[in-house]
NUNUTOR-180823 format. One line per 3 residues: number of its first residue (from 1); their letters; for each residue y, x, z of C-alpha. Coordinates in nm, 3 decimals, padded with zeros to 5 digits. Last residue first. Example, Ala and Ser with C-alpha at 12.3 -4.5 7.8 and 13.67 -1.06 7.14 Angstrom:
<pts>
2> SA> -00.106 01.367 00.714 ~ -00.450 01.230 00.780
</pts>
This chain:
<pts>
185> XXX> 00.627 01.953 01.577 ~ 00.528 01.596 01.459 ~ 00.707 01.628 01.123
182> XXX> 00.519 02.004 01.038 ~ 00.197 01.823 01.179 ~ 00.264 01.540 00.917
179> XXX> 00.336 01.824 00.634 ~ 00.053 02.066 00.659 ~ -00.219 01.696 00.699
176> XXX> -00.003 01.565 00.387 ~ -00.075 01.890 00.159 ~ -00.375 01.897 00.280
173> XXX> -00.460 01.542 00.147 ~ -00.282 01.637 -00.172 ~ -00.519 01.916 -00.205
170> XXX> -00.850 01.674 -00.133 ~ -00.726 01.486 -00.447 ~ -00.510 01.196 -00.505
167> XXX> -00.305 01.126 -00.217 ~ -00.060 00.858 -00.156 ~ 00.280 00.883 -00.008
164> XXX> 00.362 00.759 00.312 ~ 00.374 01.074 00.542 ~ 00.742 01.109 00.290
161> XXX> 00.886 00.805 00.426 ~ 00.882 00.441 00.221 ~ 01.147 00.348 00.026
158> XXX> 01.082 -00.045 00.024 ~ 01.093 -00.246 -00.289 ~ 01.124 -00.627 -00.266
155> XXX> 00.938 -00.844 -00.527 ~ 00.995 -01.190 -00.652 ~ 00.716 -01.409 -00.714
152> XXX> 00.499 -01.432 -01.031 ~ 00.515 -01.186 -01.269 ~ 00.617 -00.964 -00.999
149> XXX> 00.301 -01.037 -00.834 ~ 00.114 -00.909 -01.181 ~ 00.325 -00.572 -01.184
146> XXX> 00.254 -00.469 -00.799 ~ -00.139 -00.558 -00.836 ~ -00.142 -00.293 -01.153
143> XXX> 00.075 -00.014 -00.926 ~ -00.178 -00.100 -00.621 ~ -00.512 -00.040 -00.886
140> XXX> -00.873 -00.157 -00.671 ~ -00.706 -00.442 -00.493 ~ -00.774 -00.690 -00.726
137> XXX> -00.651 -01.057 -00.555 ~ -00.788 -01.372 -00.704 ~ -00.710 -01.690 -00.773
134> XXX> -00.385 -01.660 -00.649 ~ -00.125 -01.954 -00.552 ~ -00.184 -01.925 -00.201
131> XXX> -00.106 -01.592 -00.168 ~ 00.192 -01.628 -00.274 ~ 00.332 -01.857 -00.035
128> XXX> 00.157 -01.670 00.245 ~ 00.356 -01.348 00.175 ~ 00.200 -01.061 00.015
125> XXX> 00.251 -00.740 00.186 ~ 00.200 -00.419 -00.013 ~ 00.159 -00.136 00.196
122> XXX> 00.146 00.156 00.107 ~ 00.248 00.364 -00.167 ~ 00.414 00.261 -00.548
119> XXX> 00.577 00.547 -00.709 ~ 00.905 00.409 -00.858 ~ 01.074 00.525 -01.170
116> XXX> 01.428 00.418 -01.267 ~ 01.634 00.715 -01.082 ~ 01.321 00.926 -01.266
113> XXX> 01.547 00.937 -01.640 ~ 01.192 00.909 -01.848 ~ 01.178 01.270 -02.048
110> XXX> 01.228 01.198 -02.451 ~ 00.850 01.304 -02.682 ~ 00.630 01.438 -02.674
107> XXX> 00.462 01.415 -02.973 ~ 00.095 01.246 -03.089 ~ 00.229 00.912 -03.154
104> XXX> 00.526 00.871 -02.961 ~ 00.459 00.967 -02.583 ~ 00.763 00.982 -02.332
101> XXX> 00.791 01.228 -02.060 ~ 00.791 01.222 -01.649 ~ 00.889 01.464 -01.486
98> XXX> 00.739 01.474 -01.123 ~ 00.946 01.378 -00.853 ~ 00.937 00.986 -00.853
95> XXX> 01.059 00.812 -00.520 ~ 00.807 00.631 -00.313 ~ 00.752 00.290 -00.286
92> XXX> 00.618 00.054 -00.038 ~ 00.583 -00.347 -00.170 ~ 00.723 -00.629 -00.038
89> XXX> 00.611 -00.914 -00.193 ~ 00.894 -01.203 -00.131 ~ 00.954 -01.445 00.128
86> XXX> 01.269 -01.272 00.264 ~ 01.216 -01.267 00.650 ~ 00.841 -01.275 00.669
83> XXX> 00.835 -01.010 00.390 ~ 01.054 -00.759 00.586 ~ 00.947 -00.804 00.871
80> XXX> 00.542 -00.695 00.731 ~ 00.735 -00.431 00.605 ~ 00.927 -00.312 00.875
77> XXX> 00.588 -00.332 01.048 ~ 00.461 -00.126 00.854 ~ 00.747 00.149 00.794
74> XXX> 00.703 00.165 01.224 ~ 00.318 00.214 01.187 ~ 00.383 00.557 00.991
71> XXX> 00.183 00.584 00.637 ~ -00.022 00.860 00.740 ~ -00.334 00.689 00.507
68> XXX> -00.207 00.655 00.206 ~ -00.497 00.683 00.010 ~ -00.644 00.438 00.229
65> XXX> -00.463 00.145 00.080 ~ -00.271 -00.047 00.286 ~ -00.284 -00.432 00.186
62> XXX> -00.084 -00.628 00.417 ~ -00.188 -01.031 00.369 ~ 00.098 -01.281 00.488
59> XXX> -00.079 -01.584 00.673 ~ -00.104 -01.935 00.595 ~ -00.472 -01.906 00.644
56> XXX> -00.567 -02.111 00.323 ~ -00.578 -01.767 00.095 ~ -00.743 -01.527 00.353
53> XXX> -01.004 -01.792 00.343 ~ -00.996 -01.815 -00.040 ~ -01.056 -01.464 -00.018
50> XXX> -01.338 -01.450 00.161 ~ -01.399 -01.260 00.520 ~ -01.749 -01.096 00.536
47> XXX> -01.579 -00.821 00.387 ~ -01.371 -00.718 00.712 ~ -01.084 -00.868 00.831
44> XXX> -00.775 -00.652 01.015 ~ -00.520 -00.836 01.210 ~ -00.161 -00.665 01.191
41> XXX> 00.004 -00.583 01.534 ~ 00.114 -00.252 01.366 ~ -00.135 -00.081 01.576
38> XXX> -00.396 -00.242 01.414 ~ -00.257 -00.166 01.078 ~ -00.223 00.199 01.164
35> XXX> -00.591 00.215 01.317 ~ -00.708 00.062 00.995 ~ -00.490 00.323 00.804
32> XXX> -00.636 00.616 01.019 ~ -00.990 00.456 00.981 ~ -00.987 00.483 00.610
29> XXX> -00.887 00.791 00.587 ~ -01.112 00.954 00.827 ~ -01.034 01.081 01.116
26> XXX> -01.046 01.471 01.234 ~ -00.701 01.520 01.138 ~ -00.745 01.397 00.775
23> XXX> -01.079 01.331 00.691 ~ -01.204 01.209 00.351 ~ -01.417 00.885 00.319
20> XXX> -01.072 00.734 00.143 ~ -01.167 00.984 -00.061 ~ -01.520 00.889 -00.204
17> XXX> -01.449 00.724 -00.510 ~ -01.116 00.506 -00.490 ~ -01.267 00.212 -00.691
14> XXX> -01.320 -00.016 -00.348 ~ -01.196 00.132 -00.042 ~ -00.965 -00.148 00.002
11> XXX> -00.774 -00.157 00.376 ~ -00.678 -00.536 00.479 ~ -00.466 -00.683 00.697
8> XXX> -00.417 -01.048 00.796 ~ -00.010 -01.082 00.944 ~ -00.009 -01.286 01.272
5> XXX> 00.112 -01.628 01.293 ~ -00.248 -01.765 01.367 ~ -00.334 -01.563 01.671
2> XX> -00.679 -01.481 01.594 ~ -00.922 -01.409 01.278
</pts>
């Protein structure tokens, strides 16, 4: 771990299956949100890193889950700014499309108004602050990690771009490979 002012990134693969093993224009998932970290002047660890390490570094931690991996470098670093500027988790979000519904008992029940619903992407950044003060860190669920940092620091929302959003199946991933060469064209 060098230059000790620079963000520590990390990409999980653990309890994603074998997606983030995917490829999406010839890379895998995995390695295109490495290389987008990396080129976002954040410094990747590997597992041989702890997390109490990460912890006493001092440095904000930029989690960018694999499932997201087109997430553009320049929505990184805005993040990564973002958190060094306000202290808080900033998390990428994305805006809800689908309807969403209500379950009482075993109706359907009222449809969830979406202007209050948030779909969370990549990254989350976790300022040093923070960091410090957890025991431990469980990348495997982003929306789950989201809800206990908000119980304990405040939280900044991002809107993240549409090459942002996560996939969850190998027809979202086309989905995002058709739309990021659409963008790029």
């Amino acid at each position: 771990m060098n230059d000790e002012n620079t963000a520590l990134g990390w990409v999980p693969v653990e309890g994603r299956g074998s997606l983030p093993f995917a490829l999406v224009h010839g890379e895998s998932l995995v390695a295109a949100a490495s290389w987008a970290l990396g080129e976002a002047g954040v410094v990747l660890f590997d597992a041989s890193v702890t997390f109490d390490q990460v912890r006493r570094s001092g440095r904000a931690l930029v989690l960018h889950d694999p499932l997201c991996p087109l997430t553009p470098v320049d929505f990184l670093v805005e993040a990564v700014d973002r958190c060094e500027q306000t202290g808080a988790v900033v998390v990428g979000s994305r805006p809800v499309t689908d309807t969403v519904k209500r379950i009482e008992a075993d109706h359907l029940g009222e449809t969830v108004a979406r202007t209050d619903l948030r779909a969370v992407v990549s990254p989350v950044v976790v300022p040093p602050a923070v960091l410090a003060d957890l025991e431990r860190l469980d990348s495997t669920d982003f929306p789950a990690l989201v809800e206990e940092l908000a119980g304990k620091a405040e939280v900044v929302w991002l809107e993240a771009p549409p090459l942002a959003r996560r996939v969850r199946d190998e027809h979202d991933l086309a989905d995002l490979e058709a739309l990021s060469r659409a963008e790029s064209s």
